[in-house]
C-alpha positions, 0 to 999 in steps of 0.5 A: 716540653709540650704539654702532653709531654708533660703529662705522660712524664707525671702519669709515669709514677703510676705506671712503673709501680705495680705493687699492691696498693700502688695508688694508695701509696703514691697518694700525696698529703693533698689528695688525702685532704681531697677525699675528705672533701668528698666524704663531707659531700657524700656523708651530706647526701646520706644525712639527707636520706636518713632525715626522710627517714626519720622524718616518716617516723613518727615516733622519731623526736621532731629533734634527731630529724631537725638536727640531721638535717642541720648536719646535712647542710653543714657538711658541704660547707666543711667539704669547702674547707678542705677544698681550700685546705687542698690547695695550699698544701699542695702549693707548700709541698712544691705542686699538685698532681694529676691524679690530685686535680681529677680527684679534686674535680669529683670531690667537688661535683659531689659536695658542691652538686649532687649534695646541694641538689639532694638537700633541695629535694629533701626540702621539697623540690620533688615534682617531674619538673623540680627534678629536671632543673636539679639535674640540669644544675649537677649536669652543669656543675660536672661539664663546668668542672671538666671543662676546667681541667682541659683548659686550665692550662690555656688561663693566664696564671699568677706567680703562685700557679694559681689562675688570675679568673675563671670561666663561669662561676666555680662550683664551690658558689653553690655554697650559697645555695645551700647556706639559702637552703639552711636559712629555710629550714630555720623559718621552718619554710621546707616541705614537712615543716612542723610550722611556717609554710610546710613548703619551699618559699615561692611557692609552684606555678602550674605551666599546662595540665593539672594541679599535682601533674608534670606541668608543676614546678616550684619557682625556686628550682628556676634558681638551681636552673640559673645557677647551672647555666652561670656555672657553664657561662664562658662570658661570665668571668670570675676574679 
């Protein structure tokens, strides 16, 4: 059977039921494991927000904004969790699905990309050209993650099913990102910190115009750049 084949027979399920809530029901143990993933990575973003919030307040105790902040980063290392726990329920239950793979796919870009890029913007990297190179790491992170899925099946797999390397690191890296990021707001290294460098370590570079314009950029948003092109390598092999 070719692959397409394939395909359309698993796609089949959905398509032959018309029911009310005919993709809730055909969800599997996995997939629910997955959105979990993803709410962990959306919540992140959100615990994010409500500490600029808090953050602007100042009748807010310096204690509720640090502890939101904390949980903004915890979370995306819970959304791993379940990430790792998806996998193998999906193994132990005779295999994936399509549906679960996609689903795994989004979950991901959210909590292990545009999460991490928030909380870097949420610590300080906020200037025209910060944002670009965050963008160009959830960028890189989505086209990684899609670029997987459509060759997934051409990579040599284990006994398992499970693949022997991946092209470029996998988007679950970040993590270290934002274990790196977490680590600054304990040294208290993070725009608005109550002591320490009330900005990100490095410090900015101005490369053209003036001090405060576009032409500012921090050096530790070239590490999200680097990150997203590591990310894309289709060189760089990981085991």
């Amino acid at each position: 059977m070719s692959l397409s084949e394939e395909k359309k027979k698993a796609l089949q399920q959905y398509k032959n039921d018309d029911g009310h809530f005919s993709l809730v029901r055909n969800f599997r143990l996995a997939d629910l494991i997955t959105i979990m993933n993803g709410v962990c990575g959306t919540l992140s973003i959100l615990s994010s927000a409500r500490y600029l919030i808090l953050a602007s307040n100042l009748k807010t105790p310096p204690a509720e904004a640090i502890s939101t902040l904390y949980f903004a980063h915890l979370l995306p290392i819970l959304g791993f969790g379940f990430d790792a726990l998806d996998g193998k329920v999906a193994r132990w239950m005779g295999g994936g699905s399509m549906l679960g793979q996609e689903m795994d796919s989004l979950a991901d870009l959210v909590s292990f990309g545009v999460a991490p890029a928030t909380l870097a913007f949420t610590l300080g990297l906020r200037t025209p050209l910060d944002t670009l190179a965050l963008l160009l790491f959830v960028s890189c992170g989505l086209a990684r993650l899609a670029r997987f899925n459509a060759t997934v099946a051409l990579i040599p797999s284990d006994a398992s099913g499970k693949s022997k390397y991946f092209e470029g690191l996998p988007i679950p890296s970040s993590l270290f990102l934002t274990s790196m990021m977490a680590f600054w707001v304990k040294k208290d290294w993070y725009a608005g910190a109550q002591h320490g460098l009330s900005d990100v370590p490095f410090g900015k570079v101005l490369l053209w115009g003036d001090k405060g314009g576009y032409g500012e950029v921090h050096v530790a948003a070239a590490i999200f750049a680097v990150w997203g092109a590591m990310m894309v390598s289709k060189t760089l092999r990981v085991s």
